[in-house]
C-alpha positions in Angstrom: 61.6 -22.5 23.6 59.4 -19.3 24.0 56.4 -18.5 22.1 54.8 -15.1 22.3 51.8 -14.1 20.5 49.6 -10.8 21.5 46.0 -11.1 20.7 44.5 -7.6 20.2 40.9 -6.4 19.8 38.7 -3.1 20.2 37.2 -3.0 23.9 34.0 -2.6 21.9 34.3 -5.5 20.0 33.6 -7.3 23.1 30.4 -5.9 24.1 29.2 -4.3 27.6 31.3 -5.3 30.8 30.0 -7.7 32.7 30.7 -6.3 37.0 29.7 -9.0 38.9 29.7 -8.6 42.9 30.0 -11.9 45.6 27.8 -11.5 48.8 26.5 -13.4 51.2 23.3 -15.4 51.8 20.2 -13.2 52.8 16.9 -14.9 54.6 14.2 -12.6 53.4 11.1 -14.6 55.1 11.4 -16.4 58.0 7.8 -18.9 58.8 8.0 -20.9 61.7 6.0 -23.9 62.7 2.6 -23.2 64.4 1.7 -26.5 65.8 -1.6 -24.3 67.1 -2.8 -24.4 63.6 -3.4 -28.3 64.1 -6.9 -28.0 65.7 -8.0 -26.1 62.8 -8.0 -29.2 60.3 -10.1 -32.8 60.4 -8.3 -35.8 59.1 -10.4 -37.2 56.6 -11.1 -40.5 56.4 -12.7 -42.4 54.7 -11.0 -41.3 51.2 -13.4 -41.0 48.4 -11.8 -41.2 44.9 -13.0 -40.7 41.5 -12.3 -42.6 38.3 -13.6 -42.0 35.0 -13.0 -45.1 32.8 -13.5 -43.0 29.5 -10.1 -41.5 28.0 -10.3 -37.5 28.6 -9.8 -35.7 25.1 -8.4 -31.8 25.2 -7.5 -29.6 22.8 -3.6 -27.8 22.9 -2.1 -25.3 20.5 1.5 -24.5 21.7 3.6 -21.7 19.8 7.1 -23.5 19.5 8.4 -20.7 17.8 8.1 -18.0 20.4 11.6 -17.5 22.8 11.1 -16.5 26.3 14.5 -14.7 27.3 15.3 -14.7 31.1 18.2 -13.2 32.5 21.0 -15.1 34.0 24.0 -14.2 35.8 27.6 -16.5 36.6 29.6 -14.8 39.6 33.0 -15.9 38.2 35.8 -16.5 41.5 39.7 -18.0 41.2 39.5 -21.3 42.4 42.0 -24.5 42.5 44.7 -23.2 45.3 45.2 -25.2 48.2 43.8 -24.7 51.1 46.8 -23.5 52.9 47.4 -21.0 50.5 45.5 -17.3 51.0 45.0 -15.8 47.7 43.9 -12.5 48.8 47.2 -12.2 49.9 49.7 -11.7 47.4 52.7 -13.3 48.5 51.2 -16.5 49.3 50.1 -17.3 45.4 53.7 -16.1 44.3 55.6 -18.4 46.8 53.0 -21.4 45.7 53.7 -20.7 41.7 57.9 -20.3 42.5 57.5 -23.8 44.3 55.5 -25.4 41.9 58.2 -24.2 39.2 60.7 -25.9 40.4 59.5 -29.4 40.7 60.4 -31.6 37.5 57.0 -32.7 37.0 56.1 -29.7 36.1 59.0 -28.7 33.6 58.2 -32.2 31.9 54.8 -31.5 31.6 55.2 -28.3 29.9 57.8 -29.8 27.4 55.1 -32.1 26.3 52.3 -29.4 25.9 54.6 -27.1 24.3 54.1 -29.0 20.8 50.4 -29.2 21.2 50.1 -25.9 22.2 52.5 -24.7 18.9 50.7 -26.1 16.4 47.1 -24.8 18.1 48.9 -21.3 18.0 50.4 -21.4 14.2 46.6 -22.9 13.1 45.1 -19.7 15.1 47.8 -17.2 13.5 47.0 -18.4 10.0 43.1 -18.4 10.1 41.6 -15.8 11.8 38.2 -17.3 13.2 36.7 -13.6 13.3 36.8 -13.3 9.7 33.7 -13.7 7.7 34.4 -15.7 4.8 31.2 -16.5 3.0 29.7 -12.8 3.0 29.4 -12.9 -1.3 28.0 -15.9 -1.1 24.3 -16.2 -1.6 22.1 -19.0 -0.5 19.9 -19.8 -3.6 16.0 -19.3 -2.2 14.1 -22.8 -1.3 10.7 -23.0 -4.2 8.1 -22.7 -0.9 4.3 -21.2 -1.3 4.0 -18.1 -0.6 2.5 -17.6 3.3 1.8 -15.2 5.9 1.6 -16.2 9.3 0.4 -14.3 12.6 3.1 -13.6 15.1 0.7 -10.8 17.5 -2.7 -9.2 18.3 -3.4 -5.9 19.8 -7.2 -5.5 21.1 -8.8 -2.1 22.2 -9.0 -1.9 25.6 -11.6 -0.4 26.0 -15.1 -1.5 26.4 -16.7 0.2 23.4 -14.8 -1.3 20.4 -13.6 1.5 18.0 -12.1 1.6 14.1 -8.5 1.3 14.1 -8.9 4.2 11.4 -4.5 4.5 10.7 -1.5 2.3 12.0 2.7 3.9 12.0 5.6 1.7 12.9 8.4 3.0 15.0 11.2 4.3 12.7 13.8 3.0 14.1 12.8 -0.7 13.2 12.2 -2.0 16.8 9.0 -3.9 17.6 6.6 -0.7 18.4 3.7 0.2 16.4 1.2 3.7 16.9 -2.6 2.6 16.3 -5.4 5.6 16.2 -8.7 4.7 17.1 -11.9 6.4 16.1 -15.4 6.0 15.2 -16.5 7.2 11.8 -20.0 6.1 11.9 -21.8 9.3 11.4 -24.2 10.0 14.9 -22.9 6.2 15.9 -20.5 7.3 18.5 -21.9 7.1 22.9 -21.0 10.0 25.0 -19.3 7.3 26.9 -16.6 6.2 24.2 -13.1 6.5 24.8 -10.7 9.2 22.4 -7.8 7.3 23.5 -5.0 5.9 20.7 -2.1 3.4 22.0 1.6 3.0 21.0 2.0 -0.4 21.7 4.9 -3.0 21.8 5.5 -6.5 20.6 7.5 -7.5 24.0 3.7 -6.8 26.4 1.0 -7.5 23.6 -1.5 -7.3 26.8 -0.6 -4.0 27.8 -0.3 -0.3 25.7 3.3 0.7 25.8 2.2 4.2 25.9 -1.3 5.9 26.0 -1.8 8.9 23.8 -4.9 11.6 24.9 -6.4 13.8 22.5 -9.2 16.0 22.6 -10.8 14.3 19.9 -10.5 10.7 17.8 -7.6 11.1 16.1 -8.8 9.4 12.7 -4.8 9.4 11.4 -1.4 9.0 13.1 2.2 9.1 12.1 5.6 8.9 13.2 8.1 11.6 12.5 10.8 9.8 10.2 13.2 12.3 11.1 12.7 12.0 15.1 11.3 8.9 16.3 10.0 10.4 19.6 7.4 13.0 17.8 4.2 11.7 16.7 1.4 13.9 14.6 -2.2 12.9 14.6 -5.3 14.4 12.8 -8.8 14.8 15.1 -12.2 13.8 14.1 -12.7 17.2 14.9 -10.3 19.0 11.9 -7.8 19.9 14.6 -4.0 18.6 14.5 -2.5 17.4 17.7 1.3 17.1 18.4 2.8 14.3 21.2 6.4 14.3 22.3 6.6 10.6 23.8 9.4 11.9 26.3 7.4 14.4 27.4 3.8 12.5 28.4 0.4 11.4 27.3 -1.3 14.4 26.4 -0.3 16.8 23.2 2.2 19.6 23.4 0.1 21.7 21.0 -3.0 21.8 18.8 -4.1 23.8 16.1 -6.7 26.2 16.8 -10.3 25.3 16.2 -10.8 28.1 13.8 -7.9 27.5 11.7 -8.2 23.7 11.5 -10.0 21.7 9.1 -14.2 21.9 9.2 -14.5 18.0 8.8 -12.2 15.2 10.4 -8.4 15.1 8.9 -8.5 11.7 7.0 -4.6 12.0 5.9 -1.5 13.3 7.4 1.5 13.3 5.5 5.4 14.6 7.0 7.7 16.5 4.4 11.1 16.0 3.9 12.4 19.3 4.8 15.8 20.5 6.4 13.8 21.0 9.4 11.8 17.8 9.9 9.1 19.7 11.5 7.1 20.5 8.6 3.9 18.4 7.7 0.5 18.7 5.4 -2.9 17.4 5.9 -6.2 16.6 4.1 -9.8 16.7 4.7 -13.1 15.7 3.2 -13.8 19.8 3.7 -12.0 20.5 0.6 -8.8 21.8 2.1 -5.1 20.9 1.9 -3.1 22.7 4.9 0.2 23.0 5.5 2.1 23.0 8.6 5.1 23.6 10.7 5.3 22.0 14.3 7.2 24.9 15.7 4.4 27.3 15.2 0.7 25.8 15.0 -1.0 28.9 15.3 -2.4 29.0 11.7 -1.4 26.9 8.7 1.8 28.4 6.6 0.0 27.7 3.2 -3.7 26.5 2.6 -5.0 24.9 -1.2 -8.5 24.6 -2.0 -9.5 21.9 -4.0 -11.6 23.0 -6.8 -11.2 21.0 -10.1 -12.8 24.6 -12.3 -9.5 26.3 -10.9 -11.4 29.0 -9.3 -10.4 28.4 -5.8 -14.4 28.5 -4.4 -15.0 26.1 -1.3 -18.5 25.6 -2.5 -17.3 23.8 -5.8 -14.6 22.1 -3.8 -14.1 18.5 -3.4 -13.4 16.5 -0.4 -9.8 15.0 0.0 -9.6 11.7 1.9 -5.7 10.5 1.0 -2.6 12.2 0.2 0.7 11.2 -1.3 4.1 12.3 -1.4 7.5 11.2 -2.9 10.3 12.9 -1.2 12.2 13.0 -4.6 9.9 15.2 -5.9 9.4 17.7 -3.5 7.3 20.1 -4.9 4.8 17.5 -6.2 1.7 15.6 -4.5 -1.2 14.3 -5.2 -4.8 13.6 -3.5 -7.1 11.4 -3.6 -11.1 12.3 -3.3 -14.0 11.8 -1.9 -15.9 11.6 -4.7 -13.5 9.3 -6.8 -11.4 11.4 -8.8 -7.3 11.9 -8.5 -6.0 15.4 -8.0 -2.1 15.9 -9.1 -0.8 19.5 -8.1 2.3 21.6 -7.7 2.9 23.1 -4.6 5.6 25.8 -6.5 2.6 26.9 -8.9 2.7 31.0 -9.2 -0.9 31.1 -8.5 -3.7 28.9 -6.9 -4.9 27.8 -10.3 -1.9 26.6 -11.4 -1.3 24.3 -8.1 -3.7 22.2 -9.7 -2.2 20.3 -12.7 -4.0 17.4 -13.4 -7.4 15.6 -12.7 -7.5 11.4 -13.5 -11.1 9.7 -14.0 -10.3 7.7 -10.9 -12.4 5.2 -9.2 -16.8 5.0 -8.8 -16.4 6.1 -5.2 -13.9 7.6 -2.6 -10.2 6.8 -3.1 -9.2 5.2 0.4 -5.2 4.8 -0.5 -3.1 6.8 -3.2 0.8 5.5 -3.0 3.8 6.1 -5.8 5.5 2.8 -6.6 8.7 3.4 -4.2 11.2 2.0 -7.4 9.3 3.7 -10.3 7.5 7.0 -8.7 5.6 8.0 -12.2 3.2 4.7 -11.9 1.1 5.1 -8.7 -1.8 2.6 -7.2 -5.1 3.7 -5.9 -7.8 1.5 -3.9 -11.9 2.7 -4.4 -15.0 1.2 -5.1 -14.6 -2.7 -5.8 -10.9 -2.5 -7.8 -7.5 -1.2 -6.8 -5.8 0.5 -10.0 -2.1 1.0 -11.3 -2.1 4.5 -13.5 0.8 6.5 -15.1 1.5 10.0 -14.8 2.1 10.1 -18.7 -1.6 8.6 -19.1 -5.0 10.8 -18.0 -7.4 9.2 -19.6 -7.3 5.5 -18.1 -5.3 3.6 -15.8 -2.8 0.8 -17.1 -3.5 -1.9 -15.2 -6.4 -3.1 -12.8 -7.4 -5.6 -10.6 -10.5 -7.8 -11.1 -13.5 -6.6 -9.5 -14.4 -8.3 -6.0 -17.7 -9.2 -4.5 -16.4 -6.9 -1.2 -15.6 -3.3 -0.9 -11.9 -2.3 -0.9 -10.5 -0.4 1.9 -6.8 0.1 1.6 -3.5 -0.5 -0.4 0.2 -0.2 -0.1 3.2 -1.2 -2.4 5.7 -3.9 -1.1 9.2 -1.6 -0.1 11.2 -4.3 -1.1 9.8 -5.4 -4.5 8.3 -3.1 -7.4 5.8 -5.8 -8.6 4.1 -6.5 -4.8 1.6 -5.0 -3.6 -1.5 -5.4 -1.1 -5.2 -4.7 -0.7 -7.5 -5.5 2.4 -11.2 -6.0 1.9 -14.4 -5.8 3.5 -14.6 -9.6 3.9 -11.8 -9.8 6.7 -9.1 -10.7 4.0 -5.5 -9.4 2.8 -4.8 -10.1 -0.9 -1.2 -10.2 -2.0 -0.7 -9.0 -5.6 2.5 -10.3 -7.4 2.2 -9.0 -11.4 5.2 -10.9 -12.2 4.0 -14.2 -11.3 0.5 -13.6 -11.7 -2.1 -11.0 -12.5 -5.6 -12.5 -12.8 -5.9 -13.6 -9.4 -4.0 -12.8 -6.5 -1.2 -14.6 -5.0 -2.1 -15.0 -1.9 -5.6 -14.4 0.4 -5.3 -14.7 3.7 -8.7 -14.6 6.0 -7.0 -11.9 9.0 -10.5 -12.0 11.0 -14.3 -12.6 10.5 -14.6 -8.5 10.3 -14.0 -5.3 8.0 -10.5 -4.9 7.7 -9.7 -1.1 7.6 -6.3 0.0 7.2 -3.1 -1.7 6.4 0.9 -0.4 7.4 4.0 -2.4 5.8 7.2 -2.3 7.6 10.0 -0.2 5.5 12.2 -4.1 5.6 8.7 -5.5 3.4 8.7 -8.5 6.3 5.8 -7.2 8.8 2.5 -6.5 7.8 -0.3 -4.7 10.0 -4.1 -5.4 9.5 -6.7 -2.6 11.9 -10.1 -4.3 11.7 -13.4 -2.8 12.0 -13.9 -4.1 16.0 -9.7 -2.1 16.9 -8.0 -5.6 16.8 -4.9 -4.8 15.3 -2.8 -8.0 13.5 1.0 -8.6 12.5 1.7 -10.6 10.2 4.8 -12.2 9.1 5.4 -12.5 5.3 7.4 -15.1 3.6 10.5 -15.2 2.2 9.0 -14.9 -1.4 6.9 -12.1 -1.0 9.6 -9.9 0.6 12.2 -10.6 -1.0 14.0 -9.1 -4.3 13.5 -12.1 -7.1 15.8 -12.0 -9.7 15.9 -9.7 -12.9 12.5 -8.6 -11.1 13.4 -4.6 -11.5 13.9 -5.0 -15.3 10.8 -7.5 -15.7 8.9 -4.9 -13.4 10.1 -1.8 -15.5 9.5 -3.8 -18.6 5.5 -4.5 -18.0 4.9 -0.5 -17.1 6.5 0.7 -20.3 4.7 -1.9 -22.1 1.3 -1.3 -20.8 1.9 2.2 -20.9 3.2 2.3 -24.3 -0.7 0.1 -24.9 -2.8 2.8 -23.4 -1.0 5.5 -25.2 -1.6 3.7 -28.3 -6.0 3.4 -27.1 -5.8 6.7 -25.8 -5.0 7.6 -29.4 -6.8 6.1 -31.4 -10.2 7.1 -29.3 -9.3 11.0 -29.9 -8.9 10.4 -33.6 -12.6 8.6 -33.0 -13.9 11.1 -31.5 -12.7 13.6 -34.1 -14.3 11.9 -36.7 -17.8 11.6 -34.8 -17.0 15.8 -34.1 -16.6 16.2 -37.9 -19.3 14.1 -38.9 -22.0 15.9 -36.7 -20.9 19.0 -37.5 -21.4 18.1 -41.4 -24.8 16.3 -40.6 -25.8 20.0 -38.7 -24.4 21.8 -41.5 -26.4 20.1 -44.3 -29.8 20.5 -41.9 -29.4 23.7 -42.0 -28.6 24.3 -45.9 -31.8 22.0 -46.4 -34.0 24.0 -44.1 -33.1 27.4 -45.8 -33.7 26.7 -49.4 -33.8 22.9 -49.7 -31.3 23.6 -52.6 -27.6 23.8 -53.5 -28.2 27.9 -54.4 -30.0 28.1 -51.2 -26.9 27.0 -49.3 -24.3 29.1 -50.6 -26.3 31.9 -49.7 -24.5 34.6 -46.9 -25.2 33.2 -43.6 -25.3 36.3 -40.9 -23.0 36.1 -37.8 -21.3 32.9 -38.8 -17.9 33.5 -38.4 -15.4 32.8 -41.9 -14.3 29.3 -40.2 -17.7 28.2 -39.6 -18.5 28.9 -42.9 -15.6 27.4 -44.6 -16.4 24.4 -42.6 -20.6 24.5 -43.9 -19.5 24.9 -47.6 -16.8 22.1 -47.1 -19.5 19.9 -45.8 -22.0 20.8 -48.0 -19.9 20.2 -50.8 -18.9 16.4 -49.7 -21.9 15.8 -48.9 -23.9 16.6 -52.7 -20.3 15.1 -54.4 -21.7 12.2 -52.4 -25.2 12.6 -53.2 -24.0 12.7 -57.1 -21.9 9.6 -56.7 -24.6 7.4 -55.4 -27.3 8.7 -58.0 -24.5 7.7 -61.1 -23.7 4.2 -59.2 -27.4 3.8 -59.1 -27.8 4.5 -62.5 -25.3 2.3 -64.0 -26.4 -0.1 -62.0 -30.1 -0.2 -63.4 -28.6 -0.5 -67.0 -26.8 -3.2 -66.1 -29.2 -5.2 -64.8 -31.6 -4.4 -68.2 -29.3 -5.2 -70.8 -29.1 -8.7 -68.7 -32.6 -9.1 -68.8 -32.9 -8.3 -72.3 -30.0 -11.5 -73.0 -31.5 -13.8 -71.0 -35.2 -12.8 -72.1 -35.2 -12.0 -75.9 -38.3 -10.9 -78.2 -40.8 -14.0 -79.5 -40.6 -13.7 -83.6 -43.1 -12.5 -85.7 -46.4 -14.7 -86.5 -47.5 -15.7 -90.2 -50.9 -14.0 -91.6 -52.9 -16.5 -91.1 -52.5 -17.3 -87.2 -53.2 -13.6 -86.7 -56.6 -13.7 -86.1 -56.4 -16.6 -84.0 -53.6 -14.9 -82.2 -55.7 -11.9 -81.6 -58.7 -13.9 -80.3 -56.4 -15.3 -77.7 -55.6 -13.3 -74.8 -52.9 -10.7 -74.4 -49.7 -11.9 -73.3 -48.9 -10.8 -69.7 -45.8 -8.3 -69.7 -42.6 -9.1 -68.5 -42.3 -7.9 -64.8 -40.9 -5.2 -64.2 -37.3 -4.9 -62.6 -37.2 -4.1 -59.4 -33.9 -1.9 -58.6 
């Protein structure tokens, strides 16, 4: 009986080669006995020992959840030869296995394994154990509370605590985050502060990964999606710096003082060109700038944002946020200072045209601006006390809006993984997660990140890892639950379903007010025309006389108005007037003359006195 089965498998399937190497025992340190060193300790004696009788009480906190991976080796040698056999010879194993081979023990033994071993090798052929069977097979999700949990905390090194102002995760998905530091108190910062921003890793919380050195604060940060190693950071002094992480600590290049923004660069946004080295910034000097890595020398294409569309810096307003959809390339939109949101075109023929749009926005500056990632025409903005969901169809108001809180609001992001999550931070110290599909009163989750001002928040693109910058540069990762990140069922449509539906609502408002405010345009105008046609002559021949440089619409308009107005006037008087004879033949019925006396009671009728008149009806 022979059975022969190959087994075959990619060399890569396997993994990285293990070499392993067998050497000798090797004393490093060598400490002999001193017995000189005696004289140099007293036996003590007696022994003194003390008890306390109470029971000691501590305080632990262990992390049972965190894995400490050491490295381990097994130096793998053939074994189980006699000791008169020499396997690094090659004869001597050969001779032993030809010997072995002829001994009857050995051919019964393999006649009884050689069932056994049939069977284990049929069961192997028929299911292969590498297959994965239960791939479409979905584990239904437990009902648990929705939670958020800390996993790691960065600090500022340095002794002067700064803002973490902006926070960028490493592309690539592995456990390495940016943080920029600054201080935006205005006149608040020492000579003595630090302008130093960290990349830091979740391996060596203790320790920056990598130490990035500007010239200034940078006040914003982000990774290149395109190439993981390049990093772009705006200065609290307008400029743009540029950091190759292969390359060192300090920037490859820097935008010129002169052609750089006049006040610090609050938002940095990269484009998604063929390139990947093209990017576009915003400041509270009124300016959007674009840029192109490769040559920093000036900006390739500046905007000025100036609602009147007469490109003047003077009437400009400040940007503090930008926001950009890669689907629509051409398209962007800012967020102000002063509380209003900007929509432009970047392919407008003119600088007028750039700007399309102006929404009413929030009562103060617009912190965060972000496109829903599964429904790009609704978009959510943080300001003021509220963070708002609006629709580029819709100018006049938002759709939807959160309650307003007792604390400020200071950032916002949408969940990447679900269209109905998304998350605001607060002055207070706390994260509030939003879900509109199972709730939209209150939020569905708070969680207190720190007793301090919570400044900037970063999702991670799989929706699991959250990152809170507080006010003091502690910088905390959070770890979502399974129900906040991910996909519920039919959530997309319900989602969809909720933005058409209050959109469809404020359309309807929106509406209605313009035909209100027609009506209150019409009415003034009539109630101007009719003062003036009183003032003139005070009569209807007065007001039909020529009015000099009124145009032939304006005076259509007066003699319309003038003309509803006394049909009015003539309508009243006659509803009056039938009125008041109404109300006298009823008085006449229910009050009818007293007959006429005989002669002789007329004298003593006339001594008496008059009788008093009926009174007269009042209208």
């Amino acid at each position: 009986m022979e059975i022969v089965y190959v087994y075959t498998k990619k060399r890569s399937d396997f993994g990285r080669q293990c070499n392993f190497s067998d050497r000798p025992a090797e004393l490093h340190v060598d400490v002999a006995p001193d017995k000189s060193l005696i004289k140099e300790f007293i036996q003590r004696d007696p022994c003194d020992l003390a008890i306390q009788e109470s029971q000691e009480m501590s305080e632990h906190e262990v992390n049972t959840e965190r894995v400490e991976e050491v490295t381990r080796g097994i130096n793998h040698v053939e074994g189980g030869w006699p000791k008169d056999v020499n396997i690094l010879e090659a004869e001597q194993p050969v001779r032993y296995r030809k010997k072995v081979e002829k001994e009857d023990n050995y051919i019964l033994s393999v006649q009884n394994l050689g069932e056994t071993m049939e069977h284990c090798i049929r069961q192997n052929n028929a299911v292969d154990i590498y297959h994965k069977y239960f791939d479409t097979v979905h584990a239904e999700p437990a009902d648990e509370s929705p939670s958020a949990k800390t996993i790691n905390v960065f600090r500022d090194p340095n002794t002067i605590k700064r803002t973490a102002t902006s926070l960028s995760w490493f592309p690539d998905g592995k456990g390495k985050i940016a943080v920029a530091y600054s201080n935006l108190e205005f006149q608040q910062c020492l000579p003595e502060t630090s302008n130093y921003s960290y990349i830091w890793d979740f391996e060596n919380p203790n320790k920056p990964d990598q130490t990035l050195k500007p010239i200034s604060q940078l006040v914003c940060i982000e990774y290149n999606p395109k190439d993981s190693h390049v990093l772009a950071g705006g200065q609290y002094n307008g400029q743009l710096a540029f950091w190759d992480t292969r390359k060192g600590s300090h920037p490859i290049e820097v935008t010129p003082i002169e052609k750089s923004h006049r006040d610090p660069v609050y938002s940095l946004i990269w484009l998604s060109s063929k390139t990947g080295t093209e990017c576009f910034t915003t400041s509270t000097d009124g300016q959007v700038m674009w840029w192109d890595t490769r040559k920093l020398a000036e900006p390739t294409e500046t905007l000025i944002l100036d609602p009147t569309k007469e490109m003047k810096l003077d009437r400009a307003v400040g940007g503090y946020s930008l926001e950009y959809e890669s689907t629509m390339a051409t398209k962007f939109m800012v967020g102000t200072e002063q509380g209003t949101i900007i929509s432009c075109n970047r392919k407008g023929k003119t600088p007028g045209e750039k700007i399309s749009l102006v929404y009413p926005g929030h009562y103060g500056p617009i912190y965060n601006l972000q496109r829903n990632p599964f429904y790009p025409k609704n978009f959510l903005t943080v300001g003021d006390w509220t963070a708002r969901i609006w629709s580029e169809d819709i100018k006049e108001s938002c759709i939807m809006w959160t309650k307003f809180h007792s604390s400020y609001l200071t950032d916002c992001t949408w969940s990447p993984t679900r269209p109905a999550v998304f998350f605001t931070s607060k002055m207070d110290g706390t994260l509030d997660v939003w879900d509109y599909i199972f709730k939209q009163n209150e939020p569905t989750l708070s969680v207190q990140v720190c007793d301090e001002a919570l400044h900037s928040i970063k999702i991670q693109d799989s929706g699991r890892l959250m990152a809170c910058g507080s006010h003091t540069g502690t910088t905390t990762i959070l770890e979502l639950s399974n129900g906040l990140y991910k996909m519920q069922k039919n959530e997309r449509n319900l989602s969809n379903t909720m933005f058409e539906r209050e959109s469809k609502r404020e359309k309807i408002l929106e509406s209605r007010i313009r035909e209100m405010k027609i009506k209150e345009r019409q009415a003034a105008n009539a109630a101007i025309a009719a003062a003036k046609a009183a003032e003139e002559g005070g009569s209807r021949a007065a007001s039909t006389t020529d009015l000099d440089g009124i145009s032939k619409e304006e005076k259509a308009l007066i003699a319309q108005a003038e003309k509803d107005f006394f049909a009015a006037v003539d309508q009243e008087m006659k509803k009056s007037r039938s009125v008041l004879n109404i109300e006298i033949d009823q008085y006449n019925e229910d009050n009818p003359p007293p007959p006429t006396p005989p002669p002789t009671e007329v004298k003593e009728k006339a001594r008496a006195p008059a009788a008093k008149a009926p009174p007269a009806q009042k209208k």
